[in-house]
N, CA, C and O atoms as a Maestro MAE file, in Angstrom:
{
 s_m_m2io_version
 :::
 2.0.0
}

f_m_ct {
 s_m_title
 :::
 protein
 m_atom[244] {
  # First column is atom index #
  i_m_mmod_type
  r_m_x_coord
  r_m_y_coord
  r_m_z_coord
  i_m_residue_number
  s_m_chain_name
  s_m_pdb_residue_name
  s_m_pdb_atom_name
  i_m_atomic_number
  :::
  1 25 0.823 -1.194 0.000 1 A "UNK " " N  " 7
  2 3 0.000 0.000 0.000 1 A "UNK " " CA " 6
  3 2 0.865 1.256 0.000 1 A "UNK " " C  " 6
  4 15 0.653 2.359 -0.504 1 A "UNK " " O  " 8
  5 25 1.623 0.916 0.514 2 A "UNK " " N  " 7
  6 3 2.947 2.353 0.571 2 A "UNK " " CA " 6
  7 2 3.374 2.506 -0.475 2 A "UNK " " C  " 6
  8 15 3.366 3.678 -0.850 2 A "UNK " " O  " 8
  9 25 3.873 1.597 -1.330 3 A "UNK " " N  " 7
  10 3 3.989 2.024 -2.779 3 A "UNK " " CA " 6
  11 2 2.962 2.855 -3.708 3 A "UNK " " C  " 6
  12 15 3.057 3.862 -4.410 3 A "UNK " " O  " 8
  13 25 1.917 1.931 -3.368 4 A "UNK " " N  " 7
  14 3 0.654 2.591 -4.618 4 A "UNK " " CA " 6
  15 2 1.055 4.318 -4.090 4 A "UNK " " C  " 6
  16 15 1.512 5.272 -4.720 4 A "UNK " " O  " 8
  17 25 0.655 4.156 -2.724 5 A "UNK " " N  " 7
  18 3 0.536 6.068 -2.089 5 A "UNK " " CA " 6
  19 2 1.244 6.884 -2.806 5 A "UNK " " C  " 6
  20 15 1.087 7.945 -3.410 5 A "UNK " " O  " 8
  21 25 2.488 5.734 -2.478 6 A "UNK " " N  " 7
  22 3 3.714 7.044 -2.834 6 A "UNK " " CA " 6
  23 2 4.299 7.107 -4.583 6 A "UNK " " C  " 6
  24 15 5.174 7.899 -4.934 6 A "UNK " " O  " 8
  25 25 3.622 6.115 -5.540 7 A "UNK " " N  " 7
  26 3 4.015 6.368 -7.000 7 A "UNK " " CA " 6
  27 2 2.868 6.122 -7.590 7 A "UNK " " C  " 6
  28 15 3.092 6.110 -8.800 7 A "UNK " " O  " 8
  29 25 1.446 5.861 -7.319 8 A "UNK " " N  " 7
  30 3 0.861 5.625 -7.526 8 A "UNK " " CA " 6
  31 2 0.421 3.826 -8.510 8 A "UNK " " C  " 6
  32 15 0.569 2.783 -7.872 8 A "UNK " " O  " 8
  33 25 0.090 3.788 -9.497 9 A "UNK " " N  " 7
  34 3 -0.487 2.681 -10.113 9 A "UNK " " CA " 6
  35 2 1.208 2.381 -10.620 9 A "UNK " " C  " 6
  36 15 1.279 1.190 -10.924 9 A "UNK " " O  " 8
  37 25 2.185 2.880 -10.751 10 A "UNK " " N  " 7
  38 3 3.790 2.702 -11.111 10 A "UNK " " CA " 6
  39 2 4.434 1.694 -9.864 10 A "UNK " " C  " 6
  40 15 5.084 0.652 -9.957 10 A "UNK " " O  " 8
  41 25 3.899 2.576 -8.487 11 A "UNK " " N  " 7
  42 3 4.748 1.882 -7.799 11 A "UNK " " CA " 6
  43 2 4.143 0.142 -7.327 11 A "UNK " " C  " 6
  44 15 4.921 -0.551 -6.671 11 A "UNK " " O  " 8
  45 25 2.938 -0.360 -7.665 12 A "UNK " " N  " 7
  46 3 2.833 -1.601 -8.023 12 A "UNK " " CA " 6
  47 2 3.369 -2.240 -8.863 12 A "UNK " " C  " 6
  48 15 2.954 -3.393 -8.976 12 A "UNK " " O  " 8
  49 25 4.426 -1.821 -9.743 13 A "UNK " " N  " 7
  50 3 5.132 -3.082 -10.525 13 A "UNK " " CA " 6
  51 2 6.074 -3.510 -9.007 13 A "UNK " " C  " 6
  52 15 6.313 -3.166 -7.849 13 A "UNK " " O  " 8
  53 25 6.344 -4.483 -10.026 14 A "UNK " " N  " 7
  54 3 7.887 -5.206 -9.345 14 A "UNK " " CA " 6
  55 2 9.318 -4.384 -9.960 14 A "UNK " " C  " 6
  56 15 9.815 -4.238 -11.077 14 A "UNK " " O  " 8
  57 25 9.646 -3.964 -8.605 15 A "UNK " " N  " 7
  58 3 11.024 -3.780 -8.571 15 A "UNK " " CA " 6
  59 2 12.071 -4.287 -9.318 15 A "UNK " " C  " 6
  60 15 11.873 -5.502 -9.333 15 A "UNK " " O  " 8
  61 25 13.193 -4.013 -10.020 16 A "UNK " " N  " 7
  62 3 14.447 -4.942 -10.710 16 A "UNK " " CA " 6
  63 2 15.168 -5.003 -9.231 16 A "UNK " " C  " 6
  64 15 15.730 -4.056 -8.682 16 A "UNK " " O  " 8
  65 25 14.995 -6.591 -8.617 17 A "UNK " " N  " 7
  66 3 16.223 -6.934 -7.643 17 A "UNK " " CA " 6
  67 2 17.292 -7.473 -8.096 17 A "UNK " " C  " 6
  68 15 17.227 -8.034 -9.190 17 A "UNK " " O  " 8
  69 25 18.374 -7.444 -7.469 18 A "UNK " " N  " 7
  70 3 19.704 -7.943 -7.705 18 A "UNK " " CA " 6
  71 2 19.453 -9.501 -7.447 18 A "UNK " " C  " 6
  72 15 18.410 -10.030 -7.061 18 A "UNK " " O  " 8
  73 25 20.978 -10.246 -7.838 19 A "UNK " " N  " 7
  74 3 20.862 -11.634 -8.014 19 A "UNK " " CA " 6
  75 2 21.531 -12.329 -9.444 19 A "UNK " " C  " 6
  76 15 21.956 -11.697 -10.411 19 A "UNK " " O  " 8
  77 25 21.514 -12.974 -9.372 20 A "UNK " " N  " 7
  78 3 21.863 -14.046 -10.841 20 A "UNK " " CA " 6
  79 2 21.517 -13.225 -12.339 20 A "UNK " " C  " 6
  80 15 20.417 -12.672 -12.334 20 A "UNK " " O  " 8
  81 25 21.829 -13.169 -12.833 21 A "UNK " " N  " 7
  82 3 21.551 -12.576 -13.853 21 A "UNK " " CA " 6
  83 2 20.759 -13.684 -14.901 21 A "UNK " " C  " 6
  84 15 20.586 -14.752 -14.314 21 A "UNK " " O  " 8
  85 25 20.357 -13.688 -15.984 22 A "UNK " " N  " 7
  86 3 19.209 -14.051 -16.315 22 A "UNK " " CA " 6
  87 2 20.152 -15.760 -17.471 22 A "UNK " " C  " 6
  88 15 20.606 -15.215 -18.478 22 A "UNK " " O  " 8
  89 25 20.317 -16.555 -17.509 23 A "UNK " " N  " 7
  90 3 20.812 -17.408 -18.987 23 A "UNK " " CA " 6
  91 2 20.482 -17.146 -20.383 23 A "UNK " " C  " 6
  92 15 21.403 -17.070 -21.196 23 A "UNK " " O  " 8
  93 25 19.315 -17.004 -20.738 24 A "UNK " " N  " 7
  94 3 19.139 -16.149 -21.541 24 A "UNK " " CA " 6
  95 2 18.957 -14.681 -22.220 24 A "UNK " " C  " 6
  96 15 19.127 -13.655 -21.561 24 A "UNK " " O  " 8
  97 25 18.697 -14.675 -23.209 25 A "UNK " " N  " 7
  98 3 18.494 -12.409 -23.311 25 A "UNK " " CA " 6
  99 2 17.143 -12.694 -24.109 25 A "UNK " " C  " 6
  100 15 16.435 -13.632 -24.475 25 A "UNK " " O  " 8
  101 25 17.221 -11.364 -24.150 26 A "UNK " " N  " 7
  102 3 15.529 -11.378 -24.161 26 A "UNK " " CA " 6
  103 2 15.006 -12.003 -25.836 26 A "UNK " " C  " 6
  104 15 13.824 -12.083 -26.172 26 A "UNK " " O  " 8
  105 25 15.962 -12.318 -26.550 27 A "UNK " " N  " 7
  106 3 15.262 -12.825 -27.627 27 A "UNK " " CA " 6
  107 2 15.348 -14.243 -27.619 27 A "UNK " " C  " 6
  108 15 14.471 -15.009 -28.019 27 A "UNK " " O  " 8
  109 25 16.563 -14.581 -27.096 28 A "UNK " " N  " 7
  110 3 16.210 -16.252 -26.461 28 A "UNK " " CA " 6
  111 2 14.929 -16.573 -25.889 28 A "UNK " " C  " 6
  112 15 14.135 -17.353 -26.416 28 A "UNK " " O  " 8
  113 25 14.718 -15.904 -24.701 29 A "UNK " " N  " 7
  114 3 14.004 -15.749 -24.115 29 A "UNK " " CA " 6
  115 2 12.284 -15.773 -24.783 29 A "UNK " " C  " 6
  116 15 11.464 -16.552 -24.297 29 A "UNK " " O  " 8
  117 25 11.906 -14.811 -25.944 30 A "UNK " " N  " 7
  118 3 11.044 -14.577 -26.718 30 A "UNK " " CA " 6
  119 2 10.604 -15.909 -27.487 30 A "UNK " " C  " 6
  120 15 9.514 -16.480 -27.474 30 A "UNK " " O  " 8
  121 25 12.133 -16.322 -28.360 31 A "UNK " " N  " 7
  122 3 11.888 -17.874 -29.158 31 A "UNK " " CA " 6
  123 2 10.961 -18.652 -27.985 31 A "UNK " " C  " 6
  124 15 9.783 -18.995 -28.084 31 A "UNK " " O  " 8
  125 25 11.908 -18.825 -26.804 32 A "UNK " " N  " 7
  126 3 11.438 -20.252 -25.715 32 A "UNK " " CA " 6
  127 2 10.007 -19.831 -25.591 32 A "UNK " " C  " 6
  128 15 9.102 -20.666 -25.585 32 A "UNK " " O  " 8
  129 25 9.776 -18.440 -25.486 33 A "UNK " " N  " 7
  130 3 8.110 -18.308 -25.585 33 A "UNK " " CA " 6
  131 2 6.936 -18.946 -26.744 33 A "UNK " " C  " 6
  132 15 5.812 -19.438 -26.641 33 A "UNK " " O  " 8
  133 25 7.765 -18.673 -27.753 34 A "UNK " " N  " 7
  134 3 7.122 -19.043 -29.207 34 A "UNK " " CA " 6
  135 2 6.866 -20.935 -29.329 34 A "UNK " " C  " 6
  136 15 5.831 -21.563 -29.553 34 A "UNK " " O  " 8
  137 25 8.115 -21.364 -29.103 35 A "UNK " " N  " 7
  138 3 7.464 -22.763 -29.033 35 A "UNK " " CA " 6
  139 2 7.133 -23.369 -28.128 35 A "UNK " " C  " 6
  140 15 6.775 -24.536 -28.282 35 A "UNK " " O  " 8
  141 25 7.145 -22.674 -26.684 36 A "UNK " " N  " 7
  142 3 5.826 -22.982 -25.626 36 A "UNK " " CA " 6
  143 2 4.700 -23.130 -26.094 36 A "UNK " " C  " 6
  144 15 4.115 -24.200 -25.927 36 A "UNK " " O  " 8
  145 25 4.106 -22.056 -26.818 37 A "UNK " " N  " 7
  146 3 3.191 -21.688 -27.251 37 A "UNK " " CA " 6
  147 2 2.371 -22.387 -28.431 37 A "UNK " " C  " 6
  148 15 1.176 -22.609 -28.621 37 A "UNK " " O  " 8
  149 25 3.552 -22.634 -29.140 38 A "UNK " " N  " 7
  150 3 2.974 -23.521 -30.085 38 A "UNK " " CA " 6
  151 2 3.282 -25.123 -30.094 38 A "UNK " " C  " 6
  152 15 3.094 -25.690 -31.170 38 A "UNK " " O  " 8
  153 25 3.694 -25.827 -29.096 39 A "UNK " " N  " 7
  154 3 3.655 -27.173 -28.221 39 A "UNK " " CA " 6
  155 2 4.524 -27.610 -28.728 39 A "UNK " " C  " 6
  156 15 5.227 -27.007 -29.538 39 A "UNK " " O  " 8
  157 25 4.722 -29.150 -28.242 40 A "UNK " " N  " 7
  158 3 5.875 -29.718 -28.618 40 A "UNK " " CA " 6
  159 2 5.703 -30.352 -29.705 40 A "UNK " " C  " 6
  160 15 4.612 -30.353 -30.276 40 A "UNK " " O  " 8
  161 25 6.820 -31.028 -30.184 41 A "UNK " " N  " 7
  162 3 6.907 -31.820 -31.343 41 A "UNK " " CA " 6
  163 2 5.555 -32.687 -31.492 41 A "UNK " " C  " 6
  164 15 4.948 -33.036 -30.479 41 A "UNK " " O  " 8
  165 25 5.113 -33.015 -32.750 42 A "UNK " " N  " 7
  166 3 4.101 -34.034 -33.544 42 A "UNK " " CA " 6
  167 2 4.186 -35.104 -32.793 42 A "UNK " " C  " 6
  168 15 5.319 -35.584 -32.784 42 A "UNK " " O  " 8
  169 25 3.445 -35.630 -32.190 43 A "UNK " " N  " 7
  170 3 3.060 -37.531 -31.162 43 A "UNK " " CA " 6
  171 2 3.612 -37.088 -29.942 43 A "UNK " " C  " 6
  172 15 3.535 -37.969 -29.085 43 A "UNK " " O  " 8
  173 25 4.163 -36.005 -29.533 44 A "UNK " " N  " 7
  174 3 4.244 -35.689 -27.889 44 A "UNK " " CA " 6
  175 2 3.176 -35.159 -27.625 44 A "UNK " " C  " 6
  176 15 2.879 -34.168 -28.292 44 A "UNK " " O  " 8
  177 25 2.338 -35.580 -26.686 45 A "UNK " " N  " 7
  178 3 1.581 -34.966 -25.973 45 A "UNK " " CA " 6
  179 2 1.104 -34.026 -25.351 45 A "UNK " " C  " 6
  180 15 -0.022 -33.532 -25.398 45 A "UNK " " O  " 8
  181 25 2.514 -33.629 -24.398 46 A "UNK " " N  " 7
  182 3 2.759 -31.947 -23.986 46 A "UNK " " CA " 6
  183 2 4.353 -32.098 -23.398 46 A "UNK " " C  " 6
  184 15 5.040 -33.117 -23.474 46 A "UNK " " O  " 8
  185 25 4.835 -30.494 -22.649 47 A "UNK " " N  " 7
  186 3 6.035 -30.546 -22.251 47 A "UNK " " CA " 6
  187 2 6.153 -30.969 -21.206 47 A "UNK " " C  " 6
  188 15 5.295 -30.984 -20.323 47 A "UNK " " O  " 8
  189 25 7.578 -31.501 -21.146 48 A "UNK " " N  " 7
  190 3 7.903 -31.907 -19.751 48 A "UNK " " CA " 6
  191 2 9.125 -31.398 -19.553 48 A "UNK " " C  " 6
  192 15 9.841 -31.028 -20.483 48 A "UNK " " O  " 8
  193 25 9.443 -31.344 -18.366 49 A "UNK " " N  " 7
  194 3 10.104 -30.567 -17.607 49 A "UNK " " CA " 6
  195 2 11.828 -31.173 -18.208 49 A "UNK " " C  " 6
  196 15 12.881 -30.618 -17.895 49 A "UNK " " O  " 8
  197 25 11.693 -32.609 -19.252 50 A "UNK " " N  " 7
  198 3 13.125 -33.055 -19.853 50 A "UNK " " CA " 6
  199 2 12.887 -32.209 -21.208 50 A "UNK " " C  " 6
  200 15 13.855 -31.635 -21.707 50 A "UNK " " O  " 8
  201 25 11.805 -32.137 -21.720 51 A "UNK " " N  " 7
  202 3 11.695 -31.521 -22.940 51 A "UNK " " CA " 6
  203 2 12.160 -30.324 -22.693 51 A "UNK " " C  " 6
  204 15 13.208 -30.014 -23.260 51 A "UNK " " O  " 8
  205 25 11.699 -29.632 -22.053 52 A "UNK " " N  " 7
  206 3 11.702 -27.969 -21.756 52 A "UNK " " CA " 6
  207 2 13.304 -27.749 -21.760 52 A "UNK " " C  " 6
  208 15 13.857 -27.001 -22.565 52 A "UNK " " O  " 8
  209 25 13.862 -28.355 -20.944 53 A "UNK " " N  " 7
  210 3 15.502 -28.460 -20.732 53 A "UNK " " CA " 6
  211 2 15.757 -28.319 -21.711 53 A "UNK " " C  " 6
  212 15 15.973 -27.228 -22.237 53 A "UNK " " O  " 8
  213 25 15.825 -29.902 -22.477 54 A "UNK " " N  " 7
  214 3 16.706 -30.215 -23.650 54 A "UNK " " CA " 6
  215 2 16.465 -28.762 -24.545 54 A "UNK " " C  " 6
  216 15 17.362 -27.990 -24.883 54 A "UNK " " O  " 8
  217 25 15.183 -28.632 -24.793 55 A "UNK " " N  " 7
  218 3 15.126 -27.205 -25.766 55 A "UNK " " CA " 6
  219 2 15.777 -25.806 -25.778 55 A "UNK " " C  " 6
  220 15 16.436 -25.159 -26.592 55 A "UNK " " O  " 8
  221 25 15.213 -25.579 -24.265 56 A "UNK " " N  " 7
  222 3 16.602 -24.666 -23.465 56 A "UNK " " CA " 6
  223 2 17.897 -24.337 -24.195 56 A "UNK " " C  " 6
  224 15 18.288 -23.354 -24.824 56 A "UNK " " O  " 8
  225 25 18.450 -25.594 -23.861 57 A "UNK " " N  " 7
  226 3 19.845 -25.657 -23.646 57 A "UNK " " CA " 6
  227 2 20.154 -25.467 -25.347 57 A "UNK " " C  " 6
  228 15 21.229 -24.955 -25.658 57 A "UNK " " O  " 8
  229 25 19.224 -25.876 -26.399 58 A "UNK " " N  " 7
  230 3 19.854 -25.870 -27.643 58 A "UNK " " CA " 6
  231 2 19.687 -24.166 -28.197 58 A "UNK " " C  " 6
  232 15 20.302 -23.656 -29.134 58 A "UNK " " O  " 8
  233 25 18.619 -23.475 -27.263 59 A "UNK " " N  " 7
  234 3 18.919 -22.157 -27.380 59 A "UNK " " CA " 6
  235 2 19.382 -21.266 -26.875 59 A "UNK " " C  " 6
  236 15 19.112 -20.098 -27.156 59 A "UNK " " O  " 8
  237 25 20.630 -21.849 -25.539 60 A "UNK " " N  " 7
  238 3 21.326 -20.799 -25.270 60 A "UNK " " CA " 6
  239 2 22.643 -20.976 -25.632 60 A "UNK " " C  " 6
  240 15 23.604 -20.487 -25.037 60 A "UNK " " O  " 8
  241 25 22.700 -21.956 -26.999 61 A "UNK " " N  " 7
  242 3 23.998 -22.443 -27.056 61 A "UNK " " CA " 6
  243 2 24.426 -21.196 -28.156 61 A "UNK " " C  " 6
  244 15 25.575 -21.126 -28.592 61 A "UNK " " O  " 8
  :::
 }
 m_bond[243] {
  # First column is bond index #
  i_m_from
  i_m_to
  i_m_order
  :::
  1 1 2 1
  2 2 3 1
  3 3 4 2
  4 3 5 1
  5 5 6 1
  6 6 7 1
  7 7 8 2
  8 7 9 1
  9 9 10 1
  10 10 11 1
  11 11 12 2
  12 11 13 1
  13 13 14 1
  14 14 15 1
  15 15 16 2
  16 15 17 1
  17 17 18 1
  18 18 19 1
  19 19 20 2
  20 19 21 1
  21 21 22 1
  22 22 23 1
  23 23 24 2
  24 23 25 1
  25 25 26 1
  26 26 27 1
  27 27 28 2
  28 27 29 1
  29 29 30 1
  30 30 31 1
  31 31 32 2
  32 31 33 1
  33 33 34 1
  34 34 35 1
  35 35 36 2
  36 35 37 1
  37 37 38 1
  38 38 39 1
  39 39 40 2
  40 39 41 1
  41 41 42 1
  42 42 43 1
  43 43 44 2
  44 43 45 1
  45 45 46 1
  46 46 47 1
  47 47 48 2
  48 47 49 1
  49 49 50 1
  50 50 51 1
  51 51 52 2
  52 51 53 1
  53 53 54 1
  54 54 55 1
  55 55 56 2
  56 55 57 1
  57 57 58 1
  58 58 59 1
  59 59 60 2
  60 59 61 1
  61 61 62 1
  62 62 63 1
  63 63 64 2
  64 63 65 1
  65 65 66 1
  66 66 67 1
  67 67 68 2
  68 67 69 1
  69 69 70 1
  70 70 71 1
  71 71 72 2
  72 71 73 1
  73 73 74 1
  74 74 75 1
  75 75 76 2
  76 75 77 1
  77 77 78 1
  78 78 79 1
  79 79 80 2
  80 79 81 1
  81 81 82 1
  82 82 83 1
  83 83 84 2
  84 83 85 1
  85 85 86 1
  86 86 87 1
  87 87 88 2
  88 87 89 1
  89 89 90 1
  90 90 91 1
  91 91 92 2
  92 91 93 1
  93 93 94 1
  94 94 95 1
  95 95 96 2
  96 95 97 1
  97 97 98 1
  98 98 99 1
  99 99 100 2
  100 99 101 1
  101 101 102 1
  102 102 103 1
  103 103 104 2
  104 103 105 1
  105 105 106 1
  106 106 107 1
  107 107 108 2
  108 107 109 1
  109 109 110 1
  110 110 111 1
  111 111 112 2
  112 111 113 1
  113 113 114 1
  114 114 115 1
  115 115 116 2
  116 115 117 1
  117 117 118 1
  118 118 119 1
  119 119 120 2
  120 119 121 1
  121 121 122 1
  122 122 123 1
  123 123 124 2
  124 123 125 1
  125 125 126 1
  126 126 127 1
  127 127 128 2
  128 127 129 1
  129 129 130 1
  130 130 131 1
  131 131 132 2
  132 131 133 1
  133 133 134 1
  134 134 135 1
  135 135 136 2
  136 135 137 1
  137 137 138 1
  138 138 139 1
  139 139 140 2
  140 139 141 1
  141 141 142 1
  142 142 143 1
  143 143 144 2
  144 143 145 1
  145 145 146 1
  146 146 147 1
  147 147 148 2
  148 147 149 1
  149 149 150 1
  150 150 151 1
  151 151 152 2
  152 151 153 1
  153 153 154 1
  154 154 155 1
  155 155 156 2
  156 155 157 1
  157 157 158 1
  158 158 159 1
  159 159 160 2
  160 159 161 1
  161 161 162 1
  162 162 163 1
  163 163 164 2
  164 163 165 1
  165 165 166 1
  166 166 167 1
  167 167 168 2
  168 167 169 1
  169 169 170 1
  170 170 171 1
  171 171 172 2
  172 171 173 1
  173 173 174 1
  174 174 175 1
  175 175 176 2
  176 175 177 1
  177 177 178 1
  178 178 179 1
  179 179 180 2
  180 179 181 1
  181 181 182 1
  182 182 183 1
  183 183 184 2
  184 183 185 1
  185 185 186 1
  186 186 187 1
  187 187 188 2
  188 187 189 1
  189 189 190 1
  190 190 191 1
  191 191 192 2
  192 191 193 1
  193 193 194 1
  194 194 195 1
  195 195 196 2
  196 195 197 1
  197 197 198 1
  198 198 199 1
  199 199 200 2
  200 199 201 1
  201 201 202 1
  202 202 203 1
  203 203 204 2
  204 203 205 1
  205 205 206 1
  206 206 207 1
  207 207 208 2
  208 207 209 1
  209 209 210 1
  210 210 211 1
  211 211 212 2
  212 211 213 1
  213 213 214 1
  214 214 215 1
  215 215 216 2
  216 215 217 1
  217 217 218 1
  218 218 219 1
  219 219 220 2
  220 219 221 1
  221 221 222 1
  222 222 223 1
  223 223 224 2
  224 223 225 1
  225 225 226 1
  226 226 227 1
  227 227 228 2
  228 227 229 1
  229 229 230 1
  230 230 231 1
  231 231 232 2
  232 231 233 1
  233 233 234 1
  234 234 235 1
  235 235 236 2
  236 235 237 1
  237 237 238 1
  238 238 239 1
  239 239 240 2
  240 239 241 1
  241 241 242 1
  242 242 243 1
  243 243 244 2
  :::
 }
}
């Protein structure tokens, strides 16, 4: 509530905290969105948490 007061409808975002910095950038990031979105490969069912990896990893290479 102290936020809203004091920046109004601004100071409800989230803050940038410190920490780890991110593995991907934001267009990596964008792709991994795109084929979330449009599911996994033909006769898989859905993602799993080995799929998601393996895919990952071939786009932050």
């Amino acid at each position: 509530m102290n936020r809203y007061n004091a920046r109004s409808a601004e100071g409800l975002k989230d803050m940038q905290r410190i920490g780890r910095p991110p593995k991907l950038d934001a267009a990596q990031r964008a792709e991994v969105g795109r084929w979330l979105e449009e599911g996994p490969a033909v006769g898989v069912p859905s993602w799993t948490i080995g799929l998601v990896r393996e895919r990952t990893a071939e786009v932050s290479r």
